[in-house]
C-alpha positions as CSV (number, residue, x, y, z in Angstrom):
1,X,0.0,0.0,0.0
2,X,2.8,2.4,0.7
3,X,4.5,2.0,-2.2
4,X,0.8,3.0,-4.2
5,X,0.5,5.8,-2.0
6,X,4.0,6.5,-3.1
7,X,3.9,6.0,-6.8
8,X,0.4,8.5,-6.6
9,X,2.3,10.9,-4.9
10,X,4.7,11.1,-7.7
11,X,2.5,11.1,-10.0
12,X,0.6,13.9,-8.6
13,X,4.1,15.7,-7.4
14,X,5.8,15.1,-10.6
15,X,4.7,13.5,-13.1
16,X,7.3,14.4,-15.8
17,X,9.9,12.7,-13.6
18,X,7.2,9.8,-13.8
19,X,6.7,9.7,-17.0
20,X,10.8,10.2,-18.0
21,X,11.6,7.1,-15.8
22,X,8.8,5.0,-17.4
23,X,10.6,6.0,-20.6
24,X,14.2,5.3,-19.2
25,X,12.9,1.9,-18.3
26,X,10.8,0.6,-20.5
27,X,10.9,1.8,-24.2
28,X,13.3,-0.5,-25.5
29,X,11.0,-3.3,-23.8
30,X,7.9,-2.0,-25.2
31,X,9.3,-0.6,-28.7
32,X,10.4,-4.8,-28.8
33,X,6.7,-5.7,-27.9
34,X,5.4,-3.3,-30.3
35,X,8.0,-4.2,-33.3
36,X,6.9,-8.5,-33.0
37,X,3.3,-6.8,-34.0
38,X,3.3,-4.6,-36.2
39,X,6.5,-6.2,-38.1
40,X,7.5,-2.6,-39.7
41,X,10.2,-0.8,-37.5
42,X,8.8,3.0,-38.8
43,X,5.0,1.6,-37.6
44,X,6.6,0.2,-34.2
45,X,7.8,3.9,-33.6
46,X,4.6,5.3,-34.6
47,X,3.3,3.1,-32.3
48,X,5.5,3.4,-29.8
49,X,5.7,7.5,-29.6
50,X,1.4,7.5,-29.5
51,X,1.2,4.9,-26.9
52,X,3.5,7.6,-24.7
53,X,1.8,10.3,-25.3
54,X,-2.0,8.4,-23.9
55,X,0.2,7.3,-21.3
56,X,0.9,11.0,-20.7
57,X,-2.3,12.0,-21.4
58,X,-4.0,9.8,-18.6
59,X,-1.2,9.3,-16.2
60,X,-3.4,11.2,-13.6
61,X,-6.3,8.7,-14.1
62,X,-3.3,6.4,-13.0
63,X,-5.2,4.9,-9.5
64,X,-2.8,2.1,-8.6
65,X,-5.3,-0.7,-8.9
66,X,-2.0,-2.8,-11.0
67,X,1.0,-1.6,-11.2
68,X,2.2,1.4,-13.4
69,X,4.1,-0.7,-15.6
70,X,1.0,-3.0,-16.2
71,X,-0.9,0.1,-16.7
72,X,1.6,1.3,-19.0
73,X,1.9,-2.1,-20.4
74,X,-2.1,-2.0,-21.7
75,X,-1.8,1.0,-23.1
76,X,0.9,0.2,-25.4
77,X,-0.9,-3.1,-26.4
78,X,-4.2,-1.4,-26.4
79,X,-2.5,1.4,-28.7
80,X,-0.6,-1.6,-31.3
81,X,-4.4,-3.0,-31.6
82,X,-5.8,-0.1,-32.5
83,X,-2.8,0.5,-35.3
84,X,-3.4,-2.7,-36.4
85,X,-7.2,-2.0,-36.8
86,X,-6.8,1.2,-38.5
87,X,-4.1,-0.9,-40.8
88,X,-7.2,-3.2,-41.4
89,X,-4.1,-5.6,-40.7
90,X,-6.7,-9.3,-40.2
91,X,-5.4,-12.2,-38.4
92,X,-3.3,-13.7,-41.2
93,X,-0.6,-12.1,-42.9
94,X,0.5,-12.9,-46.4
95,X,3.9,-14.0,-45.3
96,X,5.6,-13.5,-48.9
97,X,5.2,-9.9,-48.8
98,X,7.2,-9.9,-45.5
99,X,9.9,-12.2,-45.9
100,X,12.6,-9.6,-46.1
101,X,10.7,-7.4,-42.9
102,X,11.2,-10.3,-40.6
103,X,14.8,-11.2,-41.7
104,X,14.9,-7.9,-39.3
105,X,13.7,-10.3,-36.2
106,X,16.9,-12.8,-36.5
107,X,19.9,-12.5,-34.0
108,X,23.2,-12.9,-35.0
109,X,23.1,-16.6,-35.3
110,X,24.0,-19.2,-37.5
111,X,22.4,-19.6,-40.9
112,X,20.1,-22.5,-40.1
113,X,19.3,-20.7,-36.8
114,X,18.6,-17.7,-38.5
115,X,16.1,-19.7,-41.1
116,X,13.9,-21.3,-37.6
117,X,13.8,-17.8,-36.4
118,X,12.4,-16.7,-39.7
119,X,9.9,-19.7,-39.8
120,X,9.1,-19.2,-36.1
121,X,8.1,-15.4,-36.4
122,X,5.8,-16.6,-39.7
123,X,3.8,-19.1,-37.7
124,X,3.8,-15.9,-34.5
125,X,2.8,-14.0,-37.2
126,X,-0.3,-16.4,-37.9
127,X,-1.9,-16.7,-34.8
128,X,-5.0,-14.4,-33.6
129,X,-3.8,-11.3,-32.4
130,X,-4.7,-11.9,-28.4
131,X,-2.8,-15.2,-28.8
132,X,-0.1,-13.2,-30.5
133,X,-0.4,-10.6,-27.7
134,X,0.2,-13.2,-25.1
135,X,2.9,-15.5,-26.5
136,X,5.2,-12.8,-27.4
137,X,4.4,-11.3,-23.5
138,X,5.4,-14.9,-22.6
139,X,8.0,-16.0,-24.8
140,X,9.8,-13.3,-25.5
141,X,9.4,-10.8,-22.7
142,X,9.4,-13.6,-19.8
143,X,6.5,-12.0,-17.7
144,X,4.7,-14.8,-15.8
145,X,0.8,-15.6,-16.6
146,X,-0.2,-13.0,-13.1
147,X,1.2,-9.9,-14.6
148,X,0.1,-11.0,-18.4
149,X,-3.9,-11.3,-16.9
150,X,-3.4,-8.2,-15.2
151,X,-1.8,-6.5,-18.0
152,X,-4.8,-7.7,-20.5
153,X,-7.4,-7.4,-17.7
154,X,-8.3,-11.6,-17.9
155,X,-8.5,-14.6,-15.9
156,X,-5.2,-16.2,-15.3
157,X,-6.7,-19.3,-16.9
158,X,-7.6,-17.5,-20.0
159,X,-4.0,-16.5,-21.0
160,X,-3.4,-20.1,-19.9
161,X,-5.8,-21.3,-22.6
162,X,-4.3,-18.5,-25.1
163,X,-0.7,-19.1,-24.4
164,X,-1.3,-22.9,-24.9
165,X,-3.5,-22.5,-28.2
166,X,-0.6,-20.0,-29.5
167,X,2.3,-23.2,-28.7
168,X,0.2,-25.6,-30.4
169,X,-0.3,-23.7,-33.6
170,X,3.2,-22.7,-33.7
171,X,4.0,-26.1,-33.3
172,X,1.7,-27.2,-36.0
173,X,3.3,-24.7,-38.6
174,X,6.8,-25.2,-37.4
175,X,6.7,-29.5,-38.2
176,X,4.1,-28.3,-41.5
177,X,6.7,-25.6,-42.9
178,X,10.3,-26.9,-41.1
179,X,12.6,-29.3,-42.2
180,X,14.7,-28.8,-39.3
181,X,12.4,-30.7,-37.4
């Protein structure tokens, strides 16, 4: 509780100094989320820089009910929706056009390495957008199924169900389009 009381207090005090430190310590995480979305690195800016500013623009509505990185957390995934939305961007991709976009989603790997990571962000790049949502919140940014439902505002159980949907579909593509497997 005093650490709420603390974080309003701030917030009320000074909320550039809030809103700085959220930047400081989360953009590169949330720029990452955004990016494994919206695939385009210009777009994942856009995204990025809008999902700031309504996170400026309501940061006192900010009541401490979760915590202010899981507040700030929905609103960037609630801001990549609507992107996606206004993009008219539907559930399935058509992966040729975006062969060369996710080459950008490798690590400095080998080249067979490099090839699953490219298969793996097609199949990601399949799945519904909420099972999208909380994979990549999973997989790739290691929060635990607590502060994914209280990001997304769910039952525990239903990111649960969505995270194990998302792992057998990617599953299902990786052994249908891999011959690494």
């Amino acid at each position: 509780m005093n650490e709420k009381n603390n974080i309003l207090s701030e917030i009320n005090s000074h909320p550039e100094m809030v809103l700085n430190q959220l930047i400081r310590e989360n953009s590169a995480n949330f720029y990452k989320v955004i990016l494994r979305m919206v695939v385009n690195a210009t777009d994942a800016e856009d995204v990025l820089q809008n999902a700031f500013i309504k996170i400026w623009q309501n940061l006192q509505q900010y009541k401490g009910d979760s915590s202010l990185f899981s507040w700030s957390y929905r609103i960037v995934i609630n801001e990549c929706l609507q992107f996606l939305r206004r993009k008219k961007v539907k559930h399935l991709f058509l992966l040729e056009n975006y062969t060369d976009k996710l080459i950008g989603f490798t690590y400095q790997n080998p080249v067979n390495e490099n090839k699953i990571e490219q298969i793996l962000q097609q199949a990601i790049l399949q799945l519904p957008e909420k099972q999208r949502i909380v994979f990549n919140m999973r997989y790739f940014n290691e929060l635990t199924n607590e502060q994914i439902a209280e990001i997304m505002q769910v039952h525990i159980g239903t990111v649960k169900t969505q995270y194990h949907h998302a792992v057998k579909k990617i599953e299902n593509y990786l052994k249908k389009h891999s011959t690494f497997l």
